[in-house]
N, CA, C and O of each residue as an XYZ file, in Angstrom:
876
protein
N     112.512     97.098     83.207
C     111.143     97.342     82.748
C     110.956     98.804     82.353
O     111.708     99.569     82.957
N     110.108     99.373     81.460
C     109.618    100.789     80.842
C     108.786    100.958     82.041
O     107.917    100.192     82.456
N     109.316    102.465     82.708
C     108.371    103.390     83.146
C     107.232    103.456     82.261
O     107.464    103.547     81.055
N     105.938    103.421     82.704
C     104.947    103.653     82.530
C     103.805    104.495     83.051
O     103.275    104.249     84.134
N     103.371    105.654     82.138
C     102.573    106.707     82.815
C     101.411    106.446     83.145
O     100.490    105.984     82.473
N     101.475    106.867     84.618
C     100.199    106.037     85.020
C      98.834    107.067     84.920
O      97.678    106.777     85.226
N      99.354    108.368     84.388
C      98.378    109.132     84.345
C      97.296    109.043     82.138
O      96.333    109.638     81.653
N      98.239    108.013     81.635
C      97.284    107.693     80.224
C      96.904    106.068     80.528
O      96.626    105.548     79.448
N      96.788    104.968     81.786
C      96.510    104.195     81.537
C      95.207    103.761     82.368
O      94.735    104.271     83.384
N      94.703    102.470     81.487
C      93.178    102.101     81.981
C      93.367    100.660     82.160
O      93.468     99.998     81.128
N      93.441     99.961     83.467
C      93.607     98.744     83.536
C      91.931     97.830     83.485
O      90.892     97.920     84.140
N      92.178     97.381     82.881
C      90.848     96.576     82.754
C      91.097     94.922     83.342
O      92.013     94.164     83.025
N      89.928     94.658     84.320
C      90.315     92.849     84.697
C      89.013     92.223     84.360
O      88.036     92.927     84.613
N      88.818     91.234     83.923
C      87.831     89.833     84.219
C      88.077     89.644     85.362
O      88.937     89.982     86.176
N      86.867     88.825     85.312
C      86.091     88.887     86.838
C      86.471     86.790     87.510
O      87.195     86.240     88.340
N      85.675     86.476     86.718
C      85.985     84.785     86.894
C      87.239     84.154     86.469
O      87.576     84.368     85.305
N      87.996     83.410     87.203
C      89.253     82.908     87.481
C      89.861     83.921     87.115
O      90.260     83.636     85.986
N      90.191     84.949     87.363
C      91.435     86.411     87.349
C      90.800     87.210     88.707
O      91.623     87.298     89.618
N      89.745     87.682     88.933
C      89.934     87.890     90.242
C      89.256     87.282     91.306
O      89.465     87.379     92.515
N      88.426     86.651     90.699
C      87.826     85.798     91.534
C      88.501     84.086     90.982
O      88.789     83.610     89.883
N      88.540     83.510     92.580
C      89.591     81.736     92.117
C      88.692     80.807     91.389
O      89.034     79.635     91.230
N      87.634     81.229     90.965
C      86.965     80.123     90.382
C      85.876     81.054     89.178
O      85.822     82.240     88.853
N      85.222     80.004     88.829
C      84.322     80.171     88.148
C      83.106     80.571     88.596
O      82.590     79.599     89.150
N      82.298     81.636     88.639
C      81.190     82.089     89.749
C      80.004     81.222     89.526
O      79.450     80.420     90.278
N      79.761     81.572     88.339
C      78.397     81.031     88.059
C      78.186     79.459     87.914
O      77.204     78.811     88.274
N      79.702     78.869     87.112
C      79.830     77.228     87.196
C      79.545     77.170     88.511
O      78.870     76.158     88.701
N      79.708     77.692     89.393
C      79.953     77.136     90.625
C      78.538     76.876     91.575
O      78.277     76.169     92.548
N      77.773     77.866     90.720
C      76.311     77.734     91.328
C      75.376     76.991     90.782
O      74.245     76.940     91.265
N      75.785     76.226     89.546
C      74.971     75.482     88.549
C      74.778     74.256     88.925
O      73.682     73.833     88.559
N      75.692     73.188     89.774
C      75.509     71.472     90.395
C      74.564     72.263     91.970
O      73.711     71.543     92.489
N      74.766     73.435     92.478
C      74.255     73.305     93.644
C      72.401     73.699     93.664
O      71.562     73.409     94.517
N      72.260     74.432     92.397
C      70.756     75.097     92.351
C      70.364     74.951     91.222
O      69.482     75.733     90.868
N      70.827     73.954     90.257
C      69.724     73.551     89.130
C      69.214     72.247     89.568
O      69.591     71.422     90.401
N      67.804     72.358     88.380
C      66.971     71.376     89.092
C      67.174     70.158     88.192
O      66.659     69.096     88.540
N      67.959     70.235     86.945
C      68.367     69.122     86.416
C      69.969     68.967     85.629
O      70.955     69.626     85.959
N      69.944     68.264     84.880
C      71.307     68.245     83.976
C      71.405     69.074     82.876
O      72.528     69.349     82.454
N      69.970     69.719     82.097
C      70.531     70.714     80.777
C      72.124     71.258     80.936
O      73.113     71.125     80.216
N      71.866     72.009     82.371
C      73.236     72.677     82.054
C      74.669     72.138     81.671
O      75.674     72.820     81.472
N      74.555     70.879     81.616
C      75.583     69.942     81.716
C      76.109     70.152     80.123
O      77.240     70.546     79.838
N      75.136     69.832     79.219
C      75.058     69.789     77.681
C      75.145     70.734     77.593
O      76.025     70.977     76.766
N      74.495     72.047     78.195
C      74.831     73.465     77.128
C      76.233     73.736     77.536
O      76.972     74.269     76.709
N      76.722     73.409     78.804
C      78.270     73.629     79.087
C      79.309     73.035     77.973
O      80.219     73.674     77.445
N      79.123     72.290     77.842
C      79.953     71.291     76.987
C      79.467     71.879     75.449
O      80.318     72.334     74.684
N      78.322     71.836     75.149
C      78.209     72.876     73.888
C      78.823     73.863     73.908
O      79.347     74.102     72.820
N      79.105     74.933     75.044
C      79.701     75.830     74.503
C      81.227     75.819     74.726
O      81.992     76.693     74.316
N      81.516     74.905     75.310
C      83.041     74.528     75.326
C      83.672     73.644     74.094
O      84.761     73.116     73.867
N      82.597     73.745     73.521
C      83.316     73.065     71.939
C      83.260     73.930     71.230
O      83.738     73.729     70.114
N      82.562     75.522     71.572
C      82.121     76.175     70.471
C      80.862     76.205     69.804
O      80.437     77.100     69.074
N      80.215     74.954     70.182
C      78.762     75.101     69.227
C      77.695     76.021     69.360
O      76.773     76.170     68.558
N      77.962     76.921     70.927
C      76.700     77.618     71.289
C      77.926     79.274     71.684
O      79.155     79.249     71.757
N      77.197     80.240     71.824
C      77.943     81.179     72.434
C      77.629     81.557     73.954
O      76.734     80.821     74.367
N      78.077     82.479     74.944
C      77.702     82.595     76.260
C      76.052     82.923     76.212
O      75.205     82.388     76.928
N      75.866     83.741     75.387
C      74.631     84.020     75.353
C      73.800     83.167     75.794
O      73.492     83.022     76.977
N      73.262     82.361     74.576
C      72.549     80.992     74.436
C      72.654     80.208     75.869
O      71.762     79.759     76.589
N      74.157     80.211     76.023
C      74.506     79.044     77.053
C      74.076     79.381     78.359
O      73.620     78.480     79.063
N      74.181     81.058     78.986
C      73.681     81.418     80.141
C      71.807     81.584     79.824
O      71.490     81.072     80.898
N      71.224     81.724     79.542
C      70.122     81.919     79.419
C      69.090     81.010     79.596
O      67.996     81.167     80.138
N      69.991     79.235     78.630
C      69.347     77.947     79.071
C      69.777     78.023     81.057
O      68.910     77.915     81.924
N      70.859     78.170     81.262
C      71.238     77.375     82.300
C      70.566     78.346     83.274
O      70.367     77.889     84.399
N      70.285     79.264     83.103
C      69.078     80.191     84.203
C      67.926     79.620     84.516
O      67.329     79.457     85.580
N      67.633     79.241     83.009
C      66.346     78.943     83.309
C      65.654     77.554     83.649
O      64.514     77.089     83.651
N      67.261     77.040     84.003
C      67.161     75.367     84.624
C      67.497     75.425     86.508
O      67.586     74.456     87.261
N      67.630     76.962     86.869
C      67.863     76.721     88.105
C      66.453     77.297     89.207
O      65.497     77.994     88.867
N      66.650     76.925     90.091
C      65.895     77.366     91.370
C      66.755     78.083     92.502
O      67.671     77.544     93.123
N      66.348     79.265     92.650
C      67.494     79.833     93.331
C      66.540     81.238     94.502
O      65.866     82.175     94.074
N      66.725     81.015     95.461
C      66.194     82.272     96.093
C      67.103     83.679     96.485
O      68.261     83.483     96.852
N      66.837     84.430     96.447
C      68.112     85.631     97.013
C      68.711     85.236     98.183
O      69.876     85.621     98.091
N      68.531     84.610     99.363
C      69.273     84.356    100.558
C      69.715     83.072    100.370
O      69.922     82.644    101.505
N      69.991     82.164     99.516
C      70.028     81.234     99.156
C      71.580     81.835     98.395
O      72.689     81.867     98.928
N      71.210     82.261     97.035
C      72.739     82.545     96.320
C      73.393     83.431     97.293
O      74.523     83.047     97.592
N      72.979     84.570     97.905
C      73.923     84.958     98.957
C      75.235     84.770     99.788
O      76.369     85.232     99.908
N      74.268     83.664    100.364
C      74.599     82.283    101.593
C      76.080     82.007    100.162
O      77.238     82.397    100.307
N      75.596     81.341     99.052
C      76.660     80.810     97.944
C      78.016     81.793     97.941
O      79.141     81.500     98.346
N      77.548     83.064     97.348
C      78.769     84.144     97.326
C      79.836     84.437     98.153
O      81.010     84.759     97.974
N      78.683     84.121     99.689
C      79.520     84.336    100.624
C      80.804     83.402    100.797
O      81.628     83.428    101.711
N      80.754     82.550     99.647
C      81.987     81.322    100.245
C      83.199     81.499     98.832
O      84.238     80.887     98.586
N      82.598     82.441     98.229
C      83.824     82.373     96.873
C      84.999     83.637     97.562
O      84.938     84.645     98.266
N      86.158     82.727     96.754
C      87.148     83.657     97.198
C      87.765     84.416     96.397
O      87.335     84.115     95.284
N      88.630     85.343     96.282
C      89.111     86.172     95.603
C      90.550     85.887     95.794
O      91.037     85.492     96.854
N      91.285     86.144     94.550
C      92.610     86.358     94.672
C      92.876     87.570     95.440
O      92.511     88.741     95.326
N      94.015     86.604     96.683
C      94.485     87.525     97.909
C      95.090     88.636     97.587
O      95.067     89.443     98.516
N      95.975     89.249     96.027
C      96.547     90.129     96.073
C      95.705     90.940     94.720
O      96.279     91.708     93.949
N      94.339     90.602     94.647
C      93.389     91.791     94.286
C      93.242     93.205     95.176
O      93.303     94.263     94.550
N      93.101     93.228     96.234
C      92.924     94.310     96.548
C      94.049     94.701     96.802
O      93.842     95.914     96.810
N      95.268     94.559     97.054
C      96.410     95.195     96.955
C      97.042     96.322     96.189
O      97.655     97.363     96.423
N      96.399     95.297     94.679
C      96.517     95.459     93.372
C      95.907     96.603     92.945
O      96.418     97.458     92.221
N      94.506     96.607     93.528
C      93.602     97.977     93.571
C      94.025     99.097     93.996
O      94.166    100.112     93.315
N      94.301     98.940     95.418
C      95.504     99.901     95.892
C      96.358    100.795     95.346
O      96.337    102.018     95.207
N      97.404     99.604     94.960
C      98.327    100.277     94.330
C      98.171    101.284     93.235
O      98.734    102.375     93.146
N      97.141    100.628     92.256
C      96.603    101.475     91.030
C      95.956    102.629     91.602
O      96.394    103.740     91.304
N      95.051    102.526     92.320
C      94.385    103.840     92.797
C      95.077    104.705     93.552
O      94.556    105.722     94.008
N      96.346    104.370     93.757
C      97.582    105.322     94.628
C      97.901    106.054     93.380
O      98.445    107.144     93.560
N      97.745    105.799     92.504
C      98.511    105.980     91.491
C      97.351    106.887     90.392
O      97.585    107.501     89.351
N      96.151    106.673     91.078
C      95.022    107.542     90.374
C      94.606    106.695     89.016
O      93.811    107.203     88.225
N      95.156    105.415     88.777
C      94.962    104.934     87.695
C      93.117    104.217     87.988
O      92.460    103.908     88.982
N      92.876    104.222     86.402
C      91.453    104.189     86.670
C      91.370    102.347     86.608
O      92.341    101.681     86.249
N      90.405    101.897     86.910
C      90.415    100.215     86.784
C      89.020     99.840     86.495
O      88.115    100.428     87.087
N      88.812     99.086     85.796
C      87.266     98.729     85.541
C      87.075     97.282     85.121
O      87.762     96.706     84.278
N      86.052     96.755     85.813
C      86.117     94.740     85.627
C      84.567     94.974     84.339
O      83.505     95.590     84.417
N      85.123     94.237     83.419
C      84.417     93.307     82.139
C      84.152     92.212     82.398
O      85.030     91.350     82.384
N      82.923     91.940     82.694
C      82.402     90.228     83.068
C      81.811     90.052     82.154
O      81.204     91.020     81.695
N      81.703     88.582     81.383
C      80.303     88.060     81.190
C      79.364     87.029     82.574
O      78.422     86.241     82.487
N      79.908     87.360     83.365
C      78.921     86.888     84.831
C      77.773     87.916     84.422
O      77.447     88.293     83.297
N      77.129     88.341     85.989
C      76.115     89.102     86.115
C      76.303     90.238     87.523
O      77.043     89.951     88.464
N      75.512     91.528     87.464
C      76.382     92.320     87.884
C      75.610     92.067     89.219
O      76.380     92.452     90.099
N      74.864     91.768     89.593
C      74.425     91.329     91.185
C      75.156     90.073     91.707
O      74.770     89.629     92.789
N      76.148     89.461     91.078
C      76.920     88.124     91.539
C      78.009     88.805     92.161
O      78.239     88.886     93.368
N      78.820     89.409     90.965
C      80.350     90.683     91.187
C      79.820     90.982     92.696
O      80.021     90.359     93.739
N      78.945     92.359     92.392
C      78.933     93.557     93.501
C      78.634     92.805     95.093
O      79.143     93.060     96.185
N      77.548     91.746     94.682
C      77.805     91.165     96.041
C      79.263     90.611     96.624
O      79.935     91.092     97.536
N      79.488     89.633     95.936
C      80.802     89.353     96.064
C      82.096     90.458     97.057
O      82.761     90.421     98.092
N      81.759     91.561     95.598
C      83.401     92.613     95.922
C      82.795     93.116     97.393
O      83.674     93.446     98.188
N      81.582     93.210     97.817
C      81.098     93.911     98.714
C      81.168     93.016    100.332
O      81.188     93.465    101.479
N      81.194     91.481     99.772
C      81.768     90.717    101.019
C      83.076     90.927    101.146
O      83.464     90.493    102.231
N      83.991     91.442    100.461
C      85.293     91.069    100.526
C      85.998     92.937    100.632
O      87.119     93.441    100.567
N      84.757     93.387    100.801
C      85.157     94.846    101.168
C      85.854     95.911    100.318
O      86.544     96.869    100.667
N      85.402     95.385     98.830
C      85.817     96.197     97.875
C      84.351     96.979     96.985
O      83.460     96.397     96.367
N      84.560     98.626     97.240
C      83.076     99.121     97.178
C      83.913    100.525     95.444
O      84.997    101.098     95.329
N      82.905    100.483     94.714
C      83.387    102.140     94.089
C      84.360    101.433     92.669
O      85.316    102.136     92.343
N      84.200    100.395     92.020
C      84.816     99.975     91.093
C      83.663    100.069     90.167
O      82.487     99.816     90.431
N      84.235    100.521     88.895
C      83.460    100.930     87.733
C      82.918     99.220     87.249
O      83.739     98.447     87.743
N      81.938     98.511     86.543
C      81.680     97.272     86.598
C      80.892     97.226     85.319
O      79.852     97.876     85.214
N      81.188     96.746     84.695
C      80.230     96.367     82.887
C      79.720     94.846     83.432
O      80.479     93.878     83.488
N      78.970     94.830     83.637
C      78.506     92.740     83.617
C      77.163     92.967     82.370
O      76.801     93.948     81.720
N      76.585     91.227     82.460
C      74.985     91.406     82.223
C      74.107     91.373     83.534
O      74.623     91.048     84.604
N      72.926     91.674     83.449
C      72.373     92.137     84.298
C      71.334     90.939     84.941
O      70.942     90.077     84.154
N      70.979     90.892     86.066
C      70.432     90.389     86.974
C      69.123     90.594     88.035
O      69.254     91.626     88.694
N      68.095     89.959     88.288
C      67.130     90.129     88.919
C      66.109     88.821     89.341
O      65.756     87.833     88.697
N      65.776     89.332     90.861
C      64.930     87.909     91.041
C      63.212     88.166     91.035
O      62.487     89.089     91.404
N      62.999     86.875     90.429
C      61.568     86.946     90.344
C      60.582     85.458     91.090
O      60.150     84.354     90.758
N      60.629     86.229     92.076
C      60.169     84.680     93.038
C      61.462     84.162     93.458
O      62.395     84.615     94.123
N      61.167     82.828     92.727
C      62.843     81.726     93.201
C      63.364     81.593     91.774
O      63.647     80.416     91.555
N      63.570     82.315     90.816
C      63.983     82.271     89.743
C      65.044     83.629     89.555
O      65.059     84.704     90.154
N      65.698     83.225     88.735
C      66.807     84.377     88.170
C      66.628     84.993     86.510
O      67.055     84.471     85.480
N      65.986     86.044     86.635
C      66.044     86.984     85.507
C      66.704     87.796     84.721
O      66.625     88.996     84.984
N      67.585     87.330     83.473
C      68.823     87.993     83.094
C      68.907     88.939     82.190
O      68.333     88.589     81.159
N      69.367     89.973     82.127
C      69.099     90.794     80.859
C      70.729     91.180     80.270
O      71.791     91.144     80.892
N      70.472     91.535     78.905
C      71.766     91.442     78.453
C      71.891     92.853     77.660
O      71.678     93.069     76.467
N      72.247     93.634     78.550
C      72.072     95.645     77.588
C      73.490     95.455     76.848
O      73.505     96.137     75.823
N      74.819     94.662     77.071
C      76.216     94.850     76.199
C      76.173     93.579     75.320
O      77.007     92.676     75.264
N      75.294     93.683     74.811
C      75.141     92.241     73.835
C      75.299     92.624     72.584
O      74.669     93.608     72.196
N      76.032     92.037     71.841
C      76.320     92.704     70.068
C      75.686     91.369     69.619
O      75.973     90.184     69.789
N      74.748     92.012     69.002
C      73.406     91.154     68.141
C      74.066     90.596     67.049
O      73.583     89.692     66.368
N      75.474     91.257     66.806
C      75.726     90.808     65.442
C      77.160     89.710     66.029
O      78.130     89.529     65.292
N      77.104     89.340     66.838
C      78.188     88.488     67.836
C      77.735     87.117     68.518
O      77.257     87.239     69.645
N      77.812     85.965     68.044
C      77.071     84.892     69.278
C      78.445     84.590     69.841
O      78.373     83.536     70.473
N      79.358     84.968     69.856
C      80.616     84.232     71.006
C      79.774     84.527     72.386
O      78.960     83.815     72.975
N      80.277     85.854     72.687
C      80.012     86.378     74.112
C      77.938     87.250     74.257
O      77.353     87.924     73.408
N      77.603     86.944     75.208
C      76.996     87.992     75.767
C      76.979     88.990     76.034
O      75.947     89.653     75.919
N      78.305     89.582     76.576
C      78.516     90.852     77.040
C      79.369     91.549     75.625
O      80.392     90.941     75.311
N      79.130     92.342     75.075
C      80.546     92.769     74.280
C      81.818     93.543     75.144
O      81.825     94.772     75.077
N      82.704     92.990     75.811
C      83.647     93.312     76.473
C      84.173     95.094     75.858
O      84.374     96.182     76.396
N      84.224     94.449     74.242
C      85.107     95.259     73.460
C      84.235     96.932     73.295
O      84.737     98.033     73.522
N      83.352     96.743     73.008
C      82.434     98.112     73.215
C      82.843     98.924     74.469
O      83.279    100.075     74.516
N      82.638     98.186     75.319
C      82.875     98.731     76.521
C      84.107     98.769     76.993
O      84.260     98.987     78.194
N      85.057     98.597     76.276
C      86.500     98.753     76.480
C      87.024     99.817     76.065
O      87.714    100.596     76.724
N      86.584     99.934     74.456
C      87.117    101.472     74.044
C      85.697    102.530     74.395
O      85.931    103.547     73.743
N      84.792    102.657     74.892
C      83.838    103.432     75.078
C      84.711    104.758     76.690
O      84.453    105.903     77.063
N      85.930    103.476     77.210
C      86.383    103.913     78.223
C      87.888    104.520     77.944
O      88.417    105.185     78.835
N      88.619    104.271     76.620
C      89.295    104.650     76.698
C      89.591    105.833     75.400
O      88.792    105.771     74.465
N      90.803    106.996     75.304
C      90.934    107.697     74.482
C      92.238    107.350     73.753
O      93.102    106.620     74.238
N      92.313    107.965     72.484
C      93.499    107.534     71.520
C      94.990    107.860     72.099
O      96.008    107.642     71.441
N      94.990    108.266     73.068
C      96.315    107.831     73.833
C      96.696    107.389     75.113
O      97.709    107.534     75.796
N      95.265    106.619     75.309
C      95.241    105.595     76.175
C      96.484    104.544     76.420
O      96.891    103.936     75.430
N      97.025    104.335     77.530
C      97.603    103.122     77.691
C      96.608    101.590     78.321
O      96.531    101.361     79.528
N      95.978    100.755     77.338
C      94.959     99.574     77.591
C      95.830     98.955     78.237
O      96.971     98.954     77.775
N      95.547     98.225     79.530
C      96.314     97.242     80.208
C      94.838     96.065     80.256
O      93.780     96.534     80.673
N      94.871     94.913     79.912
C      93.771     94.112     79.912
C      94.607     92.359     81.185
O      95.641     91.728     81.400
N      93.629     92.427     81.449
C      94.297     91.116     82.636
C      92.707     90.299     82.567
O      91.699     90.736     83.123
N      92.781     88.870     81.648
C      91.986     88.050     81.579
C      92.389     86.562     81.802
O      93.297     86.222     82.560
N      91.497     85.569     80.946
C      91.825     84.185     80.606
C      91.178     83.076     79.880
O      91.421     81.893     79.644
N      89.978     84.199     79.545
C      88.963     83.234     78.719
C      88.733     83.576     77.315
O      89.146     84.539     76.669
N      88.125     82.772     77.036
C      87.619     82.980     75.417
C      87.177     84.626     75.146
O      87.568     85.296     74.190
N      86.138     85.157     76.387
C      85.605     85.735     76.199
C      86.360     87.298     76.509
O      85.777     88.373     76.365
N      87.610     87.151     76.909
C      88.378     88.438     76.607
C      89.617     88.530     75.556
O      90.588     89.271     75.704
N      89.417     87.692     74.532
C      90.542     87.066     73.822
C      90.180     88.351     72.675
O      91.157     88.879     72.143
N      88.764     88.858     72.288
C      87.994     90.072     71.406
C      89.080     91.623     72.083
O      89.993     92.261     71.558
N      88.478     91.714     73.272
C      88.973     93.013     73.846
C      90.283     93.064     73.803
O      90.860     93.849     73.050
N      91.057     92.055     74.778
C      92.407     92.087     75.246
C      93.338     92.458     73.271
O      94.451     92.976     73.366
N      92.994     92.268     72.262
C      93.438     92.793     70.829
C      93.555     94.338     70.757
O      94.085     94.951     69.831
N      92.928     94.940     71.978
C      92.914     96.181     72.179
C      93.906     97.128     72.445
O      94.038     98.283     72.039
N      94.877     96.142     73.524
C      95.269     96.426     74.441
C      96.736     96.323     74.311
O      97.357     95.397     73.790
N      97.153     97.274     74.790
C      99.043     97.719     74.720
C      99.378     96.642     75.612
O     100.434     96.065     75.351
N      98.709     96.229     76.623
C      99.518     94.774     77.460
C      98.861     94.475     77.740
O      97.927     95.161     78.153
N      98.893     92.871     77.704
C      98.040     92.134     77.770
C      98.271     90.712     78.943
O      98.896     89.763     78.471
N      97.800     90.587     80.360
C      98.516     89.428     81.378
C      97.434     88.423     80.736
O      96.221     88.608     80.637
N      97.879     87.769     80.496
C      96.825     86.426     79.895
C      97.443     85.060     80.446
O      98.647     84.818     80.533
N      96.182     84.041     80.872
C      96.640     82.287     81.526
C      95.163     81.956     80.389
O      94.429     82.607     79.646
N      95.348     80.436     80.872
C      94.542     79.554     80.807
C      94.292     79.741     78.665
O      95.160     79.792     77.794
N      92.773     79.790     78.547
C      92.710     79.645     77.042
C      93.070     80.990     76.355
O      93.499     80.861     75.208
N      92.946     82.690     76.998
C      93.236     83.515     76.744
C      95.236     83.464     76.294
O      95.735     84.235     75.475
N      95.935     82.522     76.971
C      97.015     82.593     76.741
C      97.472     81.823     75.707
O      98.535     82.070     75.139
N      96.635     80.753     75.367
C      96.685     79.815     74.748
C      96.662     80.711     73.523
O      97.809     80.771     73.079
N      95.988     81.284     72.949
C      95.307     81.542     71.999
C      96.113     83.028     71.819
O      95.518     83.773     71.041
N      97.194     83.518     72.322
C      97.687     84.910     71.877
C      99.799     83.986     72.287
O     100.838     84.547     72.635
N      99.543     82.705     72.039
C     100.611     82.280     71.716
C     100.765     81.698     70.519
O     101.692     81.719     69.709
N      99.285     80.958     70.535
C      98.793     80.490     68.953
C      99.146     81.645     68.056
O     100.106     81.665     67.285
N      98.402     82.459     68.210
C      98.608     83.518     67.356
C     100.053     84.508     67.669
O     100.010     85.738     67.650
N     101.084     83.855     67.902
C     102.274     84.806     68.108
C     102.440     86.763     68.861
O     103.333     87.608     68.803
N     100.910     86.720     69.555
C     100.911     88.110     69.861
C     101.774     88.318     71.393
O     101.851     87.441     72.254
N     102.327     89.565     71.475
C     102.871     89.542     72.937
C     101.907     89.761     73.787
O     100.960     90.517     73.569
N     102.107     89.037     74.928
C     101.540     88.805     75.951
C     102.398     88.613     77.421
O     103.581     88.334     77.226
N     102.017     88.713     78.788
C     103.056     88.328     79.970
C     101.980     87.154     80.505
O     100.913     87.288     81.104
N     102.593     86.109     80.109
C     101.705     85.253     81.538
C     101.601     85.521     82.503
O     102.262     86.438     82.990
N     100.609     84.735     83.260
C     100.719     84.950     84.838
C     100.081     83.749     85.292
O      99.278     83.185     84.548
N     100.419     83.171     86.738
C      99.407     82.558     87.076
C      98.254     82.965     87.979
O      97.099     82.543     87.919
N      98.952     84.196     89.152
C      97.881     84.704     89.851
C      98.147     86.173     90.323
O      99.326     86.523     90.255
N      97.324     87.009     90.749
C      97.530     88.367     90.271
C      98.929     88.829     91.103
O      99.488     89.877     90.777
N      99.353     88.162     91.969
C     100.668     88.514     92.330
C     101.700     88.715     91.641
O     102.590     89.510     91.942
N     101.661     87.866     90.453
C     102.997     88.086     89.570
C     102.409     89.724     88.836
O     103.243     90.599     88.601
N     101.093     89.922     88.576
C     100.933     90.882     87.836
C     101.314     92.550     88.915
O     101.931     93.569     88.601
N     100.658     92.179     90.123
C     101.404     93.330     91.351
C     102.874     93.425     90.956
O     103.242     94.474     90.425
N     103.505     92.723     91.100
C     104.775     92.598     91.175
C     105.381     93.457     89.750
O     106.241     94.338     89.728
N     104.717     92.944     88.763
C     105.036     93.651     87.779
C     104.860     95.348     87.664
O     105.675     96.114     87.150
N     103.780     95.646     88.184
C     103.109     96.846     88.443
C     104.493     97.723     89.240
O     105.084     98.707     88.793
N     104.731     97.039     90.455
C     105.207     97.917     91.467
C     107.000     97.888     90.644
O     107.913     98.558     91.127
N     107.175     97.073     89.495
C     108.386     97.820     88.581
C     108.132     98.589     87.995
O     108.895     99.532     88.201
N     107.327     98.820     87.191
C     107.050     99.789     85.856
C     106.615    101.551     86.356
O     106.881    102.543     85.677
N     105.713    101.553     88.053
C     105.655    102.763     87.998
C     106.352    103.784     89.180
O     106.260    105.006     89.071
C-alpha cells in the first residue's frame, strides 16, 4: 500500500449505514408516524421520482414524536463497533474527520453522544421540536439540486484545500455527488454500485473494519 500523508488529508464519513448499522430516520418512521404517507414517499424516492428533500419533509410532517420519546429511540441504534477506533486512530494521527448526513443534526449528536463520541465537526439538516412535532430546516440545500437535501458537496470542498488528500467513506445515492471529489473513495451498497457502473476506482468495504485495517497500512 502507498504511504499516505496524514498531515494533507480530510476523511469525510456518512452517517446512516457507514457509521451508524442502520438507517436512522427509516427506523423512526413505522414506530412514530401516524399513518402510511411515508410508505409512498419512500418508494417515490427510491425510484427516483422525488428527491430527499421533498421526501423528508412529507415524512416529518406525518409523524408524532415527543423529545423523550425519540431519545428513548436513539438510545437503541447502534454504531459500527470499529467507528471509534477508527476515530482514534485518525486523530492520533491529527487527521481531521468530518460526518456529511442528509439525517438531521439533533439525531447524529444525540446518538454520537450515547455512544461517547463528543468534538466531531458535523454538516446535517437541521432539527427542532415544536410541541410533539419535528421541525426541519435545511441551511445546505442547493435550490438548484432536488436529489439531496443537504449538498454534501459544498460542504466537502468548503473543507478542503487544493492539496488536500479527500478520503470519502459512504453508500448512498446521496454521497455518490461528493465522493467524485475524492482521491479515495470506500464505497458498499448503491454508492458502490454506481462507481462500478461507472468504471471509477473505488475500495469496497463491508464494515468500517476493513476500512481501519486499511488505514493502519497506509500510515
Amino acid at each position: 500500500m502507498k504511504i499516505i500523508n496524514p498531515d494533507k488529508c480530510v476523511v469525510f464519513f456518512d452517517f446512516d449505514n457507514t457509521i451508524a448499522t442502520c438507517d436512522v430516520f427509516d427506523s423512526m418512521l413505522p414506530v412514530f408516524s401516524r399513518n402510511n404517507i411515508w410508505v409512498k414517499l419512500e418508494k417515490a424516492w427510491e425510484a427516483g421520482k422525488i428527491g430527499s428533500y421533498k421526501c423528508l419533509k412529507g415524512q416529518l410532517s406525518g409523524m408524532v414524536i415527543t423529545n423523550p420519546a425519540l431519545d428513548s429511540h436513539l438510545s437503541s441504534i447502534k454504531l459500527d463497533p470499529y467507528f471509534k477506533k477508527l476515530v482514534k486512530a485518525l486523530s492520533s494521527k491529527k487527521i481531521k474527520v468530518i460526518i456529511l448526513s442528509d439525517n438531521f443534526d439533533y439525531i447524529l449528536k444525540r446518538i454520537l453522544h450515547i455512544h461517547g463520541i463528543r468534538g466531531l465537526k458535523i454538516y446535517a439538516n437541521k432539527l427542532h421540536f415544536r410541541s410533539n412535532r419535528l421541525v426541519a430546516l435545511f441551511p445546505y440545500r442547493n435550490q438548484k439540486c432536488e436529489i439531496c437535501a443537504h449538498c454534501k458537496t459544498k460542504n466537502l470542498l468548503a473543507n478542503v484545500s487544493g492539496d488536500s488528500k479527500i478520503i470519502y467513506i459512504g453508500d448512498g445515492r446521496t454521497d455518490i455527488c461528493p465522493a467524485q471529489y475524492a482521491d479515495i473513495v470506500f464505497a458498499k451498497d448503491s454508492l458502490l454500485k454506481h462507481f462500478q457502473d461507472k468504471k471509477l476506482a473505488c475500495f469496497a468495504y463491508k464494515s468500517l473494519k476493513d476500512i481501519y485495517a486499511y488505514f493502519k497500512g497506509v500510515f
